[in-house]
N, C-alpha and C positions, 0 to 999 in steps of 0.2 A: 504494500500500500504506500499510497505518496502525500505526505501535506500538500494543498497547498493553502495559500496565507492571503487573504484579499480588506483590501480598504475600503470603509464604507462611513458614510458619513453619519453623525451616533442616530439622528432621528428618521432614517430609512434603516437602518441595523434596524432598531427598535421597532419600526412598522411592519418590516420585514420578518420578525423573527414574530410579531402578533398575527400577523395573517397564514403562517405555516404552522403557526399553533392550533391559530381555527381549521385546520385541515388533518390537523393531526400527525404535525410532522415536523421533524425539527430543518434548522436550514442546511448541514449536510443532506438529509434525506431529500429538499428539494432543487440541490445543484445538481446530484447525482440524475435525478428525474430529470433534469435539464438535460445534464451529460448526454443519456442515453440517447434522448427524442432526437438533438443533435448529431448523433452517429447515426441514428437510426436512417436520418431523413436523410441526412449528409448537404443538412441546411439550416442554417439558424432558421427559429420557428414564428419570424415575426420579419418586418421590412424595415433594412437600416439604409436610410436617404439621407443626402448631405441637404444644407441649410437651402431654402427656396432664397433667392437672389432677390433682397429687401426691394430692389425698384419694380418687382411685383406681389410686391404687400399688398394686403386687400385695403388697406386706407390709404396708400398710395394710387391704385391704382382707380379707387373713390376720385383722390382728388383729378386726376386726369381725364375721369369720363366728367365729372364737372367742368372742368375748364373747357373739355370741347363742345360740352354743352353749351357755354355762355361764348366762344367762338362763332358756334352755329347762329345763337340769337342775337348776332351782333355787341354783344356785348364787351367790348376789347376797348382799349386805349393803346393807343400807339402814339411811340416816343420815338427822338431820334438817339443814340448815340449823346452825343453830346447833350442833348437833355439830360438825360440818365447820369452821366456825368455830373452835370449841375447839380440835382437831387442829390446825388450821392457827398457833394461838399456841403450842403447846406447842414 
């Protein structure tokens, strides 16, 4: 048999170790259940995806279909350059 030694942060230790008790089982007995399903399937048993790319956040992408909204109903002010410039010293 093999240790091994894992890090966890104390109030997921602690929830973790509540919810394998309502089950009737301590947390070796449910890594091993883990272990297995994972050799068995010869695939972790859940979907690991990287971060969705913030510029299509769903409030971001809110405020975009607004702006093209008020686009569409004319609603824009246009500056030149050097306006914008101006505003920005004042």
């Amino acid at each position: 048999m093999t240790t091994v030694s894992l890090r966890f942060d104390d109030d997921m230790k602690k929830e973790l170790d509540e919810m394998c008790e309502e089950m009737g089982m301590n947390l070796t007995t449910f890594f091993m259940i883990y272990a297995k399903k994972v050799l068995r399937d010869r695939k972790i048993p859940f979907e690991i995806s990287a971060p969705v790319d913030p510029f299509y956040s769903e409030s971001n992408v809110k405020r975009i279909k607004k702006a093209d909204q008020q686009i569409r109903e004319g609603k824009v002010v246009v500056k030149s350059i050097s306006e914008l410039e101006k505003m920005e010293d004042e």
